[in-house]
One Martini backbone bead per residue (centre of mass of N, CA, C, O) as a GRO file, in nm:
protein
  379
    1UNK     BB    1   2.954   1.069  -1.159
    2UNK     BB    2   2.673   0.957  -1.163
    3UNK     BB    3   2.350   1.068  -1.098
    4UNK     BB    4   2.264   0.779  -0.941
    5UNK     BB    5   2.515   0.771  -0.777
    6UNK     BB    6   2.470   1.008  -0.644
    7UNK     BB    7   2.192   0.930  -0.536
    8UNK     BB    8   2.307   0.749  -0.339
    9UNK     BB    9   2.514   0.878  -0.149
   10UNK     BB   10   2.295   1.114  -0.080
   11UNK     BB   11   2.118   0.946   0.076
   12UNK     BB   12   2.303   0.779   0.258
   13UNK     BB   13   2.390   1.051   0.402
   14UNK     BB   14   2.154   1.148   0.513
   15UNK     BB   15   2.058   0.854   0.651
   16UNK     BB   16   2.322   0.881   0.873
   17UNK     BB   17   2.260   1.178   0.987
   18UNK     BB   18   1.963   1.093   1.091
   19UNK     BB   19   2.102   0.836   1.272
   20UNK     BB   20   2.270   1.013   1.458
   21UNK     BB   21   2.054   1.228   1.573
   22UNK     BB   22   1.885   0.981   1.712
   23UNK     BB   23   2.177   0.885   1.891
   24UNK     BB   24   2.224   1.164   2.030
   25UNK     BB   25   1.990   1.159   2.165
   26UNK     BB   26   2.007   0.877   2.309
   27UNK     BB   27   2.243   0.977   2.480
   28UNK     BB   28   2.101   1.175   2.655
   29UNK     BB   29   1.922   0.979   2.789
   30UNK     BB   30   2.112   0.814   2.956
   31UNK     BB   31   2.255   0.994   3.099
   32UNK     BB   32   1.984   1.110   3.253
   33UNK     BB   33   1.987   0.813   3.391
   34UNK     BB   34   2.306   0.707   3.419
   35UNK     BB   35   2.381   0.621   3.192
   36UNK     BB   36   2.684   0.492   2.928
   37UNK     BB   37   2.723   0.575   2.635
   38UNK     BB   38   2.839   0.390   2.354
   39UNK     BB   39   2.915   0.090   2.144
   40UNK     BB   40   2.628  -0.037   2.174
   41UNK     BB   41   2.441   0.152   2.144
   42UNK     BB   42   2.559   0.224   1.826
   43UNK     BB   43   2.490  -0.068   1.727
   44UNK     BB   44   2.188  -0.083   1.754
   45UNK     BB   45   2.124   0.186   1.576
   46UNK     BB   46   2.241   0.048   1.309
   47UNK     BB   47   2.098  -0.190   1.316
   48UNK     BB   48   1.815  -0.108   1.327
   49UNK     BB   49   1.826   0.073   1.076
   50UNK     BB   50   1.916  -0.215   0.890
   51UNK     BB   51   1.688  -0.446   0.959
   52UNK     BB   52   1.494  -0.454   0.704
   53UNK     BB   53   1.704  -0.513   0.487
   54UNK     BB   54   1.842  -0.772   0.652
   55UNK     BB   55   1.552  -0.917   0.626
   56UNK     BB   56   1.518  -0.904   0.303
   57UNK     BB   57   1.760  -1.092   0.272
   58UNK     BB   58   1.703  -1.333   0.437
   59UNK     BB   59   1.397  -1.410   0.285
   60UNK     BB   60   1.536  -1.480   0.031
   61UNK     BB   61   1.726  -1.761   0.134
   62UNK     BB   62   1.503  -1.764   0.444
   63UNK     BB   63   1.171  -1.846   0.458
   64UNK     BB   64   1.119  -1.911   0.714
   65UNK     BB   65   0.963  -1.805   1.015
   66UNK     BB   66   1.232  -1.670   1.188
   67UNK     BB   67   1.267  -1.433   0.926
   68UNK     BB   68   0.956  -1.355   0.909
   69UNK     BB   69   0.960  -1.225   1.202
   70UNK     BB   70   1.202  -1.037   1.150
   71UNK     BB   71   1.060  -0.854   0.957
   72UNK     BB   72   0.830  -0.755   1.098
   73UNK     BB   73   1.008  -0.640   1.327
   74UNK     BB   74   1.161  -0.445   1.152
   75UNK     BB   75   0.940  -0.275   1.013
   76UNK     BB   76   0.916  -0.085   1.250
   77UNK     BB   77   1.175   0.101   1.179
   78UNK     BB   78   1.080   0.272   0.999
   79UNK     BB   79   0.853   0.446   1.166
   80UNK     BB   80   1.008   0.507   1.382
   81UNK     BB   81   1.197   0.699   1.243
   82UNK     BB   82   0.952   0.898   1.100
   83UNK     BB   83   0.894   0.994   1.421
   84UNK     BB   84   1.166   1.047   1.556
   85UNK     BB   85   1.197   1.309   1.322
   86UNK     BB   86   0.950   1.482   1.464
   87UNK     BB   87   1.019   1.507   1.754
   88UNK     BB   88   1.289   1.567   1.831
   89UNK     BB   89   1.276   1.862   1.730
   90UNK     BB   90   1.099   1.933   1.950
   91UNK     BB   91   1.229   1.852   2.221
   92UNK     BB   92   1.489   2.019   2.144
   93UNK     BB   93   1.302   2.303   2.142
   94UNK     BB   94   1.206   2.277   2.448
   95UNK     BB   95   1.495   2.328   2.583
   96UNK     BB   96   1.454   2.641   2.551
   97UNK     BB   97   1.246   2.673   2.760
   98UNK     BB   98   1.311   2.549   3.010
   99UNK     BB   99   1.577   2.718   3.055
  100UNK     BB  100   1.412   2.982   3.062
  101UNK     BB  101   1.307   2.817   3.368
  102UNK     BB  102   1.496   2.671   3.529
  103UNK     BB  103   1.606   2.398   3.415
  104UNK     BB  104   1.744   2.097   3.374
  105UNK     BB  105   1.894   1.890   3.169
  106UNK     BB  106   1.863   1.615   3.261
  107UNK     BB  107   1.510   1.656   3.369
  108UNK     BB  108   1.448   1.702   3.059
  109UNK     BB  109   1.538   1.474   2.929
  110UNK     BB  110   1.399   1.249   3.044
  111UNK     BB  111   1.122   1.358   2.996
  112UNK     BB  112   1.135   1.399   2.673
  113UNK     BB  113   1.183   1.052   2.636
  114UNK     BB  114   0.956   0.955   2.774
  115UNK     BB  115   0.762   1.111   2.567
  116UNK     BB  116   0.855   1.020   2.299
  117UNK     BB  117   0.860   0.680   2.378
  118UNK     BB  118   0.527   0.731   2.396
  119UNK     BB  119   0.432   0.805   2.176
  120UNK     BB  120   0.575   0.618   1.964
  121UNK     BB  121   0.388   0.403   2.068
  122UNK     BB  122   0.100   0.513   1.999
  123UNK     BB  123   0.144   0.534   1.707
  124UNK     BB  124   0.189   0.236   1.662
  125UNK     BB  125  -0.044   0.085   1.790
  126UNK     BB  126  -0.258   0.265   1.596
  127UNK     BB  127  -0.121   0.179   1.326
  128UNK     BB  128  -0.207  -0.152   1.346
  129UNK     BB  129  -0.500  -0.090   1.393
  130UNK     BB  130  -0.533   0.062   1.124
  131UNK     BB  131  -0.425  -0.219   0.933
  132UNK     BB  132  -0.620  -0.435   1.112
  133UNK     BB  133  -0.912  -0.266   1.038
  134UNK     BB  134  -1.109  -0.293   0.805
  135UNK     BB  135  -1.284  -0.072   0.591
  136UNK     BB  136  -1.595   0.047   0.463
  137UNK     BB  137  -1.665   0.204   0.132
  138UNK     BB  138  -1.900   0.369   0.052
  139UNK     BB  139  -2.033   0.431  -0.308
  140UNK     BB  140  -2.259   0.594  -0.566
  141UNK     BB  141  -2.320   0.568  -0.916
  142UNK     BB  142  -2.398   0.702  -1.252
  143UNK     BB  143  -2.430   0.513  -1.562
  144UNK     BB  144  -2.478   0.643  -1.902
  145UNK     BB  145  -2.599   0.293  -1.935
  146UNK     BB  146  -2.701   0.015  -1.994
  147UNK     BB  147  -2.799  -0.295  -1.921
  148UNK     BB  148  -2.890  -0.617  -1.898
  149UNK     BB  149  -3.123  -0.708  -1.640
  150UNK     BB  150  -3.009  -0.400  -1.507
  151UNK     BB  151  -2.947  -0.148  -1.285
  152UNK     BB  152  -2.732  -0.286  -1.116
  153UNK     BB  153  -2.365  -0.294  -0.981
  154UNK     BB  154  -2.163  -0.440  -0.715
  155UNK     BB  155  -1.816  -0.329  -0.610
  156UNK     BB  156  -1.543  -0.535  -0.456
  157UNK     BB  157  -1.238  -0.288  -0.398
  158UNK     BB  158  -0.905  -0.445  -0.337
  159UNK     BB  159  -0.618  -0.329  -0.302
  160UNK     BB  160  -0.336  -0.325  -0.162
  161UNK     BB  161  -0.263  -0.626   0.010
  162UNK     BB  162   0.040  -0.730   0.049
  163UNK     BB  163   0.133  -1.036   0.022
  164UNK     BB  164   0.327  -1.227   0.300
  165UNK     BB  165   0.565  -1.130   0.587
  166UNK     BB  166   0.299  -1.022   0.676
  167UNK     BB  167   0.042  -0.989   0.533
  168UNK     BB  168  -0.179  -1.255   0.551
  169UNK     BB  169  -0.476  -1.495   0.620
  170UNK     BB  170  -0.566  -1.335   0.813
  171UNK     BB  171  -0.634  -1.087   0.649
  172UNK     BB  172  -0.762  -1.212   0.412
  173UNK     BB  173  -1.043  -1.297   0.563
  174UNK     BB  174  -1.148  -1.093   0.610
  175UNK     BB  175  -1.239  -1.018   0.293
  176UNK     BB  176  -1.391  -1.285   0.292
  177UNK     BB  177  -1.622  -1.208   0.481
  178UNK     BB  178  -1.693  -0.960   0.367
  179UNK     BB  179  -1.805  -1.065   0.095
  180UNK     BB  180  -2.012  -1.218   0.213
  181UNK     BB  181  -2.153  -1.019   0.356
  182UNK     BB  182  -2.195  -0.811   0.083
  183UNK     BB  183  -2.248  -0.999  -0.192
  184UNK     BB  184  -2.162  -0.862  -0.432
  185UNK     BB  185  -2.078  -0.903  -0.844
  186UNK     BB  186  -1.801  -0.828  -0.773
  187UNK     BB  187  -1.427  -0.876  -0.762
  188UNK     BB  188  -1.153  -0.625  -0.746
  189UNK     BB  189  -0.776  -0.639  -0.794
  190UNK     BB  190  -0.606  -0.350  -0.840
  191UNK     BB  191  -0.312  -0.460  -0.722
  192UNK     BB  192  -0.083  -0.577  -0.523
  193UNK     BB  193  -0.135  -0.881  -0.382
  194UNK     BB  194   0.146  -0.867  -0.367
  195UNK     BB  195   0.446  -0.728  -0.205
  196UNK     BB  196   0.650  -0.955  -0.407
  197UNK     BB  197   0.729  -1.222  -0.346
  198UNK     BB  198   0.546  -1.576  -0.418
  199UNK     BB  199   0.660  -1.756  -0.226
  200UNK     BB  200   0.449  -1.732   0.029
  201UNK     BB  201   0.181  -1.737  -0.162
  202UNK     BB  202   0.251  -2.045  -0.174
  203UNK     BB  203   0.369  -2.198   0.044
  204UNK     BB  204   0.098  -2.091   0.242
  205UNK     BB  205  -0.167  -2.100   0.063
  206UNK     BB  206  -0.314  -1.815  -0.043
  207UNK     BB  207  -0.514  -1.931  -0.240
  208UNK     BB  208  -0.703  -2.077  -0.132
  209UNK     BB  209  -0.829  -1.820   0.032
  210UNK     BB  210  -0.880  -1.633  -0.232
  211UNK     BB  211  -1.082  -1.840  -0.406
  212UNK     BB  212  -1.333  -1.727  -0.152
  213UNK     BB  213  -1.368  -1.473  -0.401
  214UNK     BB  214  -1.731  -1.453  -0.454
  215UNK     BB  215  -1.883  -1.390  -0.771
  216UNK     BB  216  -2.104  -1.386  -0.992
  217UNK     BB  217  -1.929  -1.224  -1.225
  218UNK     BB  218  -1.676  -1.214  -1.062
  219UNK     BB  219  -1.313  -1.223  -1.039
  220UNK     BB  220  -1.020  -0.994  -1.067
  221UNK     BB  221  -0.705  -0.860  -1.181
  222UNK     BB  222  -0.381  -0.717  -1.150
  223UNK     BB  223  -0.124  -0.554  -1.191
  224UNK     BB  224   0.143  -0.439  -0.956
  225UNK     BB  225   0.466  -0.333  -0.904
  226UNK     BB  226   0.501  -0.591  -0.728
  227UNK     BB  227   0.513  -0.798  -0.887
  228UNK     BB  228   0.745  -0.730  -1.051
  229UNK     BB  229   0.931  -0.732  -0.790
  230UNK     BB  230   0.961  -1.012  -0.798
  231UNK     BB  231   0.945  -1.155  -1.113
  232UNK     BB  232   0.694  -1.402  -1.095
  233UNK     BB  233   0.442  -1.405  -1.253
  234UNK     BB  234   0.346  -1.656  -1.376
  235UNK     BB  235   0.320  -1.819  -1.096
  236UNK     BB  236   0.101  -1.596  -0.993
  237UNK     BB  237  -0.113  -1.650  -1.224
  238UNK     BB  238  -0.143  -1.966  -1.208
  239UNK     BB  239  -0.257  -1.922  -0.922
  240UNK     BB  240  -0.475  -1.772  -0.976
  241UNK     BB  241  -0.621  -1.934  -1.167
  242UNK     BB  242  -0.680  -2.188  -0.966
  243UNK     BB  243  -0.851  -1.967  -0.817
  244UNK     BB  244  -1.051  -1.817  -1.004
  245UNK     BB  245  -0.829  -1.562  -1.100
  246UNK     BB  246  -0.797  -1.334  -1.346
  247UNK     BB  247  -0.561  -1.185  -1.501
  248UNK     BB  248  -0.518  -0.873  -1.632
  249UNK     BB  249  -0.340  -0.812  -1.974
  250UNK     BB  250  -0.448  -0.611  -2.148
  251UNK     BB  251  -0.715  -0.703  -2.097
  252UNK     BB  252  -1.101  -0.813  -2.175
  253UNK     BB  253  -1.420  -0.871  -1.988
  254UNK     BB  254  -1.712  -1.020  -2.003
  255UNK     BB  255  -1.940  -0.985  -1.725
  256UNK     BB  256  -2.259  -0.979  -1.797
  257UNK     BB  257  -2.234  -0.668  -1.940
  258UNK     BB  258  -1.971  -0.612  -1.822
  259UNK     BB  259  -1.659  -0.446  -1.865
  260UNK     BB  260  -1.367  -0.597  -1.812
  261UNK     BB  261  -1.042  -0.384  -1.771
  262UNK     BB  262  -0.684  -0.465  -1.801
  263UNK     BB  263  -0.360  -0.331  -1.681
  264UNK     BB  264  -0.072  -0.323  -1.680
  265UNK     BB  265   0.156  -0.197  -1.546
  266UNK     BB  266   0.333   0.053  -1.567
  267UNK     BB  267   0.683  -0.097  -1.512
  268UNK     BB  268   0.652  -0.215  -1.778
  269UNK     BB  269   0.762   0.065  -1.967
  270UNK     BB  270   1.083   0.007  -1.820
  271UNK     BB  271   1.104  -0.289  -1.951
  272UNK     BB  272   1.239  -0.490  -2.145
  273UNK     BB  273   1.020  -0.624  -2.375
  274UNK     BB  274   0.744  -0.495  -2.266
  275UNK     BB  275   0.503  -0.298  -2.166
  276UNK     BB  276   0.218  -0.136  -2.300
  277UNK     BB  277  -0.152  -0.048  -2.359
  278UNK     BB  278  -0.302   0.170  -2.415
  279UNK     BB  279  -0.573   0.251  -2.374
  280UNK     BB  280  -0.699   0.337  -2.680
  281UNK     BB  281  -0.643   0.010  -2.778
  282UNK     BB  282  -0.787  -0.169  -2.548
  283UNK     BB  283  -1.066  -0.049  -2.605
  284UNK     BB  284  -1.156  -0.032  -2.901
  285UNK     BB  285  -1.300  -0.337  -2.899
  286UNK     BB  286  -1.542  -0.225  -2.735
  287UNK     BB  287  -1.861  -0.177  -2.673
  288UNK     BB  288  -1.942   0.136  -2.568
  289UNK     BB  289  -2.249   0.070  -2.478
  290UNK     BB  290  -2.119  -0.055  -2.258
  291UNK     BB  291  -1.980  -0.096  -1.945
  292UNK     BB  292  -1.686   0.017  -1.843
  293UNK     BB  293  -1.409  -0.154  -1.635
  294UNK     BB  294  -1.114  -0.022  -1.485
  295UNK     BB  295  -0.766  -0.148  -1.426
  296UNK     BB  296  -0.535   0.079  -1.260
  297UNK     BB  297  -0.275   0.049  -1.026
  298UNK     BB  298  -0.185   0.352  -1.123
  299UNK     BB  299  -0.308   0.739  -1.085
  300UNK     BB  300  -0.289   0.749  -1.416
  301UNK     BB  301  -0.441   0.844  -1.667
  302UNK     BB  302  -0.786   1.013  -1.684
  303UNK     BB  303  -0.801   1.119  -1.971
  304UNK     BB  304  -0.755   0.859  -2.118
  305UNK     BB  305  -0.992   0.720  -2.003
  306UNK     BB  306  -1.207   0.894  -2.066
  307UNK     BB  307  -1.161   0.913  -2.373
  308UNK     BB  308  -1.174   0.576  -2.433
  309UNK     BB  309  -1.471   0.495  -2.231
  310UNK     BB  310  -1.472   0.489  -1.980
  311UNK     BB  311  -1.676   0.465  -1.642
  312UNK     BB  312  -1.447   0.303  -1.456
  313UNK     BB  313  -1.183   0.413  -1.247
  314UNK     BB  314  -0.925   0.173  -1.072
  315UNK     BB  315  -0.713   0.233  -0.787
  316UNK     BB  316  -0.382   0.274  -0.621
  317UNK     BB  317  -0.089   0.249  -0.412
  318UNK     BB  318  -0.034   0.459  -0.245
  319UNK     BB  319  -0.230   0.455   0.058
  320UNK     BB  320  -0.196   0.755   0.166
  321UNK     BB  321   0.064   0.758   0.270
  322UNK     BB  322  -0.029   0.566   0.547
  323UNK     BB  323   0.139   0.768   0.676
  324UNK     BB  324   0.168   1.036   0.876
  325UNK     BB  325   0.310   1.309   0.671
  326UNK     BB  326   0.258   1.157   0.342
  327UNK     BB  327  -0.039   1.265   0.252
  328UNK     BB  328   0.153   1.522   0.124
  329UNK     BB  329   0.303   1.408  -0.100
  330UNK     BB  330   0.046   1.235  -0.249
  331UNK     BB  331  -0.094   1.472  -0.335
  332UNK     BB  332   0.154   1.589  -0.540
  333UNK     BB  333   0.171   1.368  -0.703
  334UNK     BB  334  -0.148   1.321  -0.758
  335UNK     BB  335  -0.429   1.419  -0.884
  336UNK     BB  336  -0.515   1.137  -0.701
  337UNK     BB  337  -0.446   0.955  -0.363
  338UNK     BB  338  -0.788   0.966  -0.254
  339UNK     BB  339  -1.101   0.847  -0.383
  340UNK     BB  340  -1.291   1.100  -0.574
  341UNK     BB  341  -1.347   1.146  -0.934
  342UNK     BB  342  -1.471   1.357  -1.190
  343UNK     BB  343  -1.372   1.273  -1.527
  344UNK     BB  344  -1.590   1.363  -1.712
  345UNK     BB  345  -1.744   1.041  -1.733
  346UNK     BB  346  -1.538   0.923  -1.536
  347UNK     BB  347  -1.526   0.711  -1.244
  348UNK     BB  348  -1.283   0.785  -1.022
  349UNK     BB  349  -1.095   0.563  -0.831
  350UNK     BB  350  -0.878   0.575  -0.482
  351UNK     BB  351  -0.718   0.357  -0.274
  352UNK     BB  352  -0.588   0.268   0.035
  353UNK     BB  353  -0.569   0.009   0.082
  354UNK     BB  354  -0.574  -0.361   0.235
  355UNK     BB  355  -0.315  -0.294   0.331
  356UNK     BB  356   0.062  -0.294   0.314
  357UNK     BB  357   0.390  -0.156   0.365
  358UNK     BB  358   0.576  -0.314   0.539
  359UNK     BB  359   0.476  -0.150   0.774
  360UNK     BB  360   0.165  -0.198   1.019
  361UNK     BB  361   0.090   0.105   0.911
  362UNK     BB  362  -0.137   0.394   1.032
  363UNK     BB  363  -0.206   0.751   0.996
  364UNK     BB  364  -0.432   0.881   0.861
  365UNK     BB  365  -0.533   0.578   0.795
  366UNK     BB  366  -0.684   0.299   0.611
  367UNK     BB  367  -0.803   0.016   0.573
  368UNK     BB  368  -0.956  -0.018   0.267
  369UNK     BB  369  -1.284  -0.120   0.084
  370UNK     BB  370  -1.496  -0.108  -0.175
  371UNK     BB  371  -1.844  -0.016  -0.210
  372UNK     BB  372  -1.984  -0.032  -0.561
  373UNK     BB  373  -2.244   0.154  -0.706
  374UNK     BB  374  -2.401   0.098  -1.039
  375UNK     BB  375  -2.582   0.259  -1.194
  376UNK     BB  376  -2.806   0.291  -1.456
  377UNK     BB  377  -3.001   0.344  -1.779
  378UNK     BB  378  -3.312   0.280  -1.888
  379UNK     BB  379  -3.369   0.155  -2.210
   0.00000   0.00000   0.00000
């Protein structure tokens, strides 16, 4: 057996002791309630279990309302999952203390599930309530490069938008409100503006709703990971450009004196005959003198963008592990998995993007856009 086929066996394995031990718990919390858990039980936790899978192939098929529906109220079976098993191990453990309170067993069962299930509810809540409420974060940095006609430039970066079946122009507006509001000099989509699929993004036409992201200087994006996974960026490229906003792969451009450069995603590089341009060959010929803004999807290569001569480097992806503790594994994964940090002269930023992936589920994170002023140097 292949390595990868072993890592996927070893995977579902666990994966279904994990519902195993989920149904284990609720079969004792029904027991203590007077009913009878049987094969109903047992059904509905293994449908739960698989029920965002089974709806992400729905959506391939039949991308109707209700498709779309079961899909996003499925999404919530993730989140649900990974906070069941950080409770029920407590609950479990509590029931050592109970008895050694002379409780009976019936009646911390009953207490520890309702309070399980009351936990559950509120963290969901809340984690919806912080996926659908961006907030604005600004940075202020100095750039030892002049401008002309200019001493400073700000920028609204909005990463990981992941429009499709869940995240749609409802929360897509918000963005172009802030952008209103804040009227930046440019915008900037360091990637994954789809969730997967462009179907969602043309179907509905959120290109009109992304078109109203207007700033003087002009709106720019990259791809990110989830672009790839949908296998259509062409149509998504063309509807971009239609709304007026170029994706650039590999490219930059003069954007009235600041270059934008923008680099495809990594997953170019494991892909048959994709590939992407090292940074060092991206800018090499690009006036030094200029100030130059890097937009890099995934969160790597700080050293090579300093070394190519990047003066701000804009990343996404992560989310910050979107709920947590996630953002304790995402933070052992990467140099910076959000927030700023200076590497040589180049200043890096890492959204936790403006949307969610999967659940609209944020806990210990937010979703939010970036308001960056770059100041000059004086010529």
């Amino acid at each position: 057996m292949s390595r990868r086929w072993l890592a996927l066996v070893s995977v579902i394995v666990i994966y279904a002791a994990l519902i195993y031990y989920i149904g284990w718990n609720l079969s004792l919390f029904l027991a203590s309630q007077g009913l009878s858990p049987g094969i109903g039980m047992w059904t509905a936790v293994v449908l739960a279990s698989v029920s965002y899978f089974l709806a992400m192939a729905l959506v391939r098929f039949w991308g109707a309302l209700p498709a779309r529906l079961f899909k996003a109220a499925a999404s919530y079976s993730i989140a649900a999952l990974e906070y069941l098993i950080l409770l029920l191990p407590l609950a479990d453990l509590g029931w050592l203390a109970a008895r050694a309170a002379g409780v009976s067993f019936d009646a911390y069962a009953g207490a520890a599930g309702w309070t399980v299930l009351l936990l559950l509810l509120v963290l969901l809540a809340w984690g919806t309530r912080n996926a659908f409420s961006p907030i604005v974060r600004r940075h202020s940095v100095q750039v030892d490069k002049p401008m002309a006609d200019r001493d400073s430039v700000t920028l609204l970066v909005a990463s990981d938008i992941h429009l499709g079946d869940i995240v749609g122009k409802r929360h897509l507006r918000k963005l172009v409100r802030i952008s209103q509001e804040l009227r930046p000099d440019l915008i900037l989509l360091p990637g994954d503006v789809l969730d997967d699929s462009v179907k969602p993004f043309l179907h509905l036409r959120m290109a009109e709703v992304i078109s109203q992201l207007k700033a003087p200087l002009g709106t720019y994006a990259v791809l990110g990971n989830h672009e790839y996974y949908g296998g259509d960026i062409p149509a998504y490229v063309g509807a971009m450009k239609q709304a007026g906003i170029p994706v650039l792969q590999d490219e930059w451009i003069d954007a009235g004196g600041i270059v934008i450069a923008g680099r495809k995603d990594r997953t170019a590089e494991s892909l048959p005959g994709a590939g992407r341009l090292p940074t060092a060959e991206l800018l090499r010929d690009i006036d030094s003198s200029a100030p130059i803004v890097l937009l890099d999807h995934q969160p790597y290569g700080f050293a090579e963008a300093a070394a190519a001569g990047a003066d701000v480097l804009l990343c996404g992806h992560t989310h910050r592990g979107q709920f947590a503790p996630n953002h304790l594994v995402t933070r052992r994964l990467f140099e910076l998995d959000w927030g700023y940090m200076r590497k040589s002269l180049t200043h890096v930023f890492v959204s936790s993007g403006f949307g969610s992936w999967g659940p609209p589920v944020r806990l210990f994170s937010r979703s939010e856009a970036l308001l960056i002023t770059l100041t000059f140097r004086s010529s």
